[in-house]
C-alpha positions in Angstrom: 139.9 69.0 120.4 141.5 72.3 119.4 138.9 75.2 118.5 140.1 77.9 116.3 140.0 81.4 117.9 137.9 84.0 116.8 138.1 87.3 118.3 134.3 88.6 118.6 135.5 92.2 119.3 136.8 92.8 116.0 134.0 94.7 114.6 134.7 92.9 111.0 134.4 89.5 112.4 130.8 90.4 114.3 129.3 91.6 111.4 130.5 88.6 109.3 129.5 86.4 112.2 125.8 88.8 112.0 125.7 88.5 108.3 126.0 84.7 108.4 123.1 84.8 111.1 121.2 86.4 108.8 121.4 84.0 105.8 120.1 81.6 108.1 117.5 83.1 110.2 115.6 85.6 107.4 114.9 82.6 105.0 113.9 80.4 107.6 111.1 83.0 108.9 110.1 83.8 105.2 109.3 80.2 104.4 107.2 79.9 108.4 105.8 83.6 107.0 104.7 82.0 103.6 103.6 78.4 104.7 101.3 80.2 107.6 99.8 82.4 105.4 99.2 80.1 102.8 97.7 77.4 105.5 95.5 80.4 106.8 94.3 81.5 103.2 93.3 78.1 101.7 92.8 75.6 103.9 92.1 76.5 107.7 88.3 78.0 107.3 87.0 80.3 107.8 90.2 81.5 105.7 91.6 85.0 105.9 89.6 86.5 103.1 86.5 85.0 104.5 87.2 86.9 107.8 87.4 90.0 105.5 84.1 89.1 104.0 82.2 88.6 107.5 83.3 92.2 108.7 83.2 94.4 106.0 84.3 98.0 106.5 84.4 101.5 104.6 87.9 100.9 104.3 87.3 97.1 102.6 89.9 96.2 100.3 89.7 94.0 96.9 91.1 90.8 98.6 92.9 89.8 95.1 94.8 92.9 94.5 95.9 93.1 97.6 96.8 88.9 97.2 98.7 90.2 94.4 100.3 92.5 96.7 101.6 90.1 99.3 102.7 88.0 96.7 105.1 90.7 95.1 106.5 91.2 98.7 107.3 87.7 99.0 109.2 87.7 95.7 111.1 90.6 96.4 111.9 88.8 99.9 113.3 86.1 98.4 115.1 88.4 96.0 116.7 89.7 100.0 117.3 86.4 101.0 119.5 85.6 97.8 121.7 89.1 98.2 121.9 87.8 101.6 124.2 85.3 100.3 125.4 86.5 97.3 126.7 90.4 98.4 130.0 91.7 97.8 130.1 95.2 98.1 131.2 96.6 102.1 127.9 99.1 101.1 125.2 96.4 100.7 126.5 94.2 103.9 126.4 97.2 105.5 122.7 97.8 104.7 122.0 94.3 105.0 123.2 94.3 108.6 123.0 97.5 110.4 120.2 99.1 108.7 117.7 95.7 108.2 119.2 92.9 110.2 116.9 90.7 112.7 113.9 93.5 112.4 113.0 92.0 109.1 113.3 88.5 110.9 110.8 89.3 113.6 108.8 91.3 110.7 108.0 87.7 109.3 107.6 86.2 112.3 105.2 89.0 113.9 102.8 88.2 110.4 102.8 84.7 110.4 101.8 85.0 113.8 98.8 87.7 112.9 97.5 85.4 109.7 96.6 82.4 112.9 95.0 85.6 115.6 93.6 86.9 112.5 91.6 83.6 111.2 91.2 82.9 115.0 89.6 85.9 115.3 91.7 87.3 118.1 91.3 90.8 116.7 93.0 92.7 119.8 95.4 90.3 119.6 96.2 90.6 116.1 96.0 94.1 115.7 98.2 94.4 118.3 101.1 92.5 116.7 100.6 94.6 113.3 101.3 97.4 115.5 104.8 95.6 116.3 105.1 94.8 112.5 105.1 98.8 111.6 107.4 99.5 114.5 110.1 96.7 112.9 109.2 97.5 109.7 109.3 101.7 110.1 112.5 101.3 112.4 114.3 99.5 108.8 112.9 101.6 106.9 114.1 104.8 108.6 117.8 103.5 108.6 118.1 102.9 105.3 116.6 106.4 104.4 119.2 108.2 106.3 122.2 106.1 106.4 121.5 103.9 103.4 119.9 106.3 100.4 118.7 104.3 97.7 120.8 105.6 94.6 120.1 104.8 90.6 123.7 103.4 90.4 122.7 100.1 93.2 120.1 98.9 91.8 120.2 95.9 93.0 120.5 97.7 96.2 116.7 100.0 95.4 115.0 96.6 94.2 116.4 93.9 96.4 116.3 96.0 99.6 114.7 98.9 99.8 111.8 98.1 97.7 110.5 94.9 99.6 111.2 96.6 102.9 109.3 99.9 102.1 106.7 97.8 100.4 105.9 95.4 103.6 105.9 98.2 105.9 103.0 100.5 103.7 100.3 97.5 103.5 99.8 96.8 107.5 100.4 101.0 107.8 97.6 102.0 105.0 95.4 98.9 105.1 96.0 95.7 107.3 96.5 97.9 110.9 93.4 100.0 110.3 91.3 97.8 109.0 91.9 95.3 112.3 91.5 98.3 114.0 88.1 98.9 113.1 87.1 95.3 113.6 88.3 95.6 117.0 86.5 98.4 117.8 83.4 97.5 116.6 83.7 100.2 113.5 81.8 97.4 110.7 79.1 97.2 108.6 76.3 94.5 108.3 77.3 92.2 105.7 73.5 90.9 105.4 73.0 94.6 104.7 74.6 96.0 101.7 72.2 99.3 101.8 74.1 100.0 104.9 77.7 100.5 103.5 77.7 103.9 104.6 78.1 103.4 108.3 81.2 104.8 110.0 82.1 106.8 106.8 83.9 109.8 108.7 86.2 107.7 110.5 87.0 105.4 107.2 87.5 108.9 105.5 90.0 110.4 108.2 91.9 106.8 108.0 93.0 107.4 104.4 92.8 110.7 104.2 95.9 110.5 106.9 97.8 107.7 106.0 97.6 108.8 101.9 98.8 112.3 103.0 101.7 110.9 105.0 102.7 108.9 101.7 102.4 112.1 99.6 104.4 113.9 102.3 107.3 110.8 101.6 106.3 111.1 98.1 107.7 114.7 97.2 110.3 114.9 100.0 112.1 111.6 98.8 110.6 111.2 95.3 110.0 107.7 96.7 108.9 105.7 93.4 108.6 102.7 95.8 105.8 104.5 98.1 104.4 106.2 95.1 103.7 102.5 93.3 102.5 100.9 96.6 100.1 103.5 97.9 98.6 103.9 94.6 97.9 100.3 94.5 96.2 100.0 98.0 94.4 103.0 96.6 93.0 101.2 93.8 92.3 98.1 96.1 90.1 99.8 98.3 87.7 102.1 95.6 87.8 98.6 93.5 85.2 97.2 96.3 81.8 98.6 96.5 79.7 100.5 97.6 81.6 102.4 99.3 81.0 105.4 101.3 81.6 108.6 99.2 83.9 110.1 101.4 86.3 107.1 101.1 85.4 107.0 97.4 86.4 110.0 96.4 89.7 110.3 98.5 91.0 107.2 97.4 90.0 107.6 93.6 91.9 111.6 94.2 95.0 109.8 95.8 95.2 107.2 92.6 95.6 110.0 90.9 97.5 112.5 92.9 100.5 110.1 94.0 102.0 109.4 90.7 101.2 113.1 90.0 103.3 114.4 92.8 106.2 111.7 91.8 106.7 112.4 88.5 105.9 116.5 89.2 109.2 116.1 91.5 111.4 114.4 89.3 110.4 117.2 86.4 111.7 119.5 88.7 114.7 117.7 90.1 115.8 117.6 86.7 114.6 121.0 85.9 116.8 122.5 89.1 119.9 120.6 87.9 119.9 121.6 84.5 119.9 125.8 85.3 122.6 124.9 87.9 124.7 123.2 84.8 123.3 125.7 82.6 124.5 128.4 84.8 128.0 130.2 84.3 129.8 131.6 85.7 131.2 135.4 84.7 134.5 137.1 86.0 134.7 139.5 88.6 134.4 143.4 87.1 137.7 144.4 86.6 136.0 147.9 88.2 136.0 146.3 91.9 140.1 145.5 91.8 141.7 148.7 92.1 144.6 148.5 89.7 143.3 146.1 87.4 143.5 148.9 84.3 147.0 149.3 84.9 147.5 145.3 84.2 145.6 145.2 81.0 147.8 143.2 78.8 149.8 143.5 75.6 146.7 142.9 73.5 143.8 144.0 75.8 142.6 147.8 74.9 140.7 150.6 77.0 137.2 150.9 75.7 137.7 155.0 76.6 140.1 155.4 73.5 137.3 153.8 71.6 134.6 156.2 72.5 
């Protein structure tokens, strides 16, 4: 039986053969990412709110917004999935391949495995592979920032790409990471003892007092609409649940506020900045710095000195 030749070393033919990888292999771990998480969150008890019930924390998040959350990252996902299959333009494979390619694979893979450590409560364990997660998910992330800017004329590109990318990597960094963090290291609160909700308040506060100024500092250098939007809304998550220490209260109810501030402040002055440089013009040089020039004055130009 004949085989037809392909020659792997043409760089066009490996990144068809990788883009054709990828249409198989990302929905494949989306669907395992989904199913898992779904088994862990209704059926398999305790489920994986109830594990966020038995160790509260100062940094306790409203379990259904951040439901809401996930859900919105698996719609956008299979939003991925579908310009998997149906890009066109060299630009978007090129994104799709060499910026995202198997990292968002493993991504899925690394938090359908967390969802069974998490209800298992293997909390090393699990906190361990949301530590991966960021890495896959930040290492994606950073390519398409630099070699991949999201522009207002692909917006297919900015919604179907950047946005579920840059929205799966802020929940483990500002919430899910931290949180198993403090569960691992012993940094909970007595959940028989709701008078006590002010244990460990210094270390929730330095927890999202850093990971909220790290978004702002994303925020105002890349007027990143897609950061702004997510880390209000883990903002709102976790000052929707309490008590909750006023430290943590009051930076998380600031940062609500703050984020969409420093967005749309700016955009104001993006726009601002481009309209004096349209606005500006541009004079001619002063005929008084080219020697000569009032020799060349034309047929209808006259000397201002016969004028004075």
């Amino acid at each position: 039986m004949n085989s037809i030749p392909v020659d792997t070393s043409n760089p066009a033919i490996r990144d068809y053969l990788a883009l054709v990888r990828l249409q198989v292999l990302t929905p494949l771990s989306l669907l395992i990412n989904i199913a898992t998480v779904l088994v862990c969150t209704t059926i398999i008890k305790p489920s994986i709110g109830d594990i966020m019930r038995f160790y509260p924390t100062a940094i306790s998040p409203h379990t259904g917004l951040v439901a809401i959350y996930v859900i919105i990252i698996y719609i956008g996902q299979v939003g991925y999935c579908l310009l998997l299959v149906f890009a066109r333009t060299p630009e978007t494979k090129k994104a799709l391949v060499k910026a995202v390619g198997l990292s968002l694979v493993l991504a899925n893979w690394a938090m359908a495995f967390w969802a069974i450590a998490w209800v298992l409560q293997l909390f090393l364990a699990s906190t361990i592979l949301l530590g991966i997660l960021i890495l896959l998910l930040a290492y994606s992330n950073i390519a398409l920032l630099i070699y991949h800017t999201p522009l207002i004329s692909r917006p297919l590109d900015m919604a179907l790409i950047h946005a579920p990318l840059r929205f799966f990597l802020i929940l483990p960094l500002s919430l899910v990471f931290p949180y198993s963090l403090f569960i691992t290291l012993g940094l909970t609160n007595l959940p028989d003892h709701p008078e006590q909700f002010d244990r460990h308040a210094w270390p929730g506060f330095s927890v999202v007092l850093s990971v909220n100024l790290l978004g702002l500092v994303v925020i105002i250098f890349r007027r990143d609409i897609i950061w702004a939007i997510a880390a209000t809304w883990i903002c709102v998550s976790e000052w929707s649940v309490r008590p909750k220490p006023v430290p943590v209260f009051v930076v998380v109810v600031l940062f609500t506020v703050v984020h969409p501030l420093a967005l749309l402040s700016t955009i104001m002055y993006d726009i601002y900045f481009k309209t004096r440089q349209r606005g500006a013009i541009a004079l001619p040089p002063d005929d008084d710095h080219h020697p000569g020039a009032r020799g060349r004055q034309g047929p209808r130009e006259v000397d201002a000195e016969t004028w004075s």
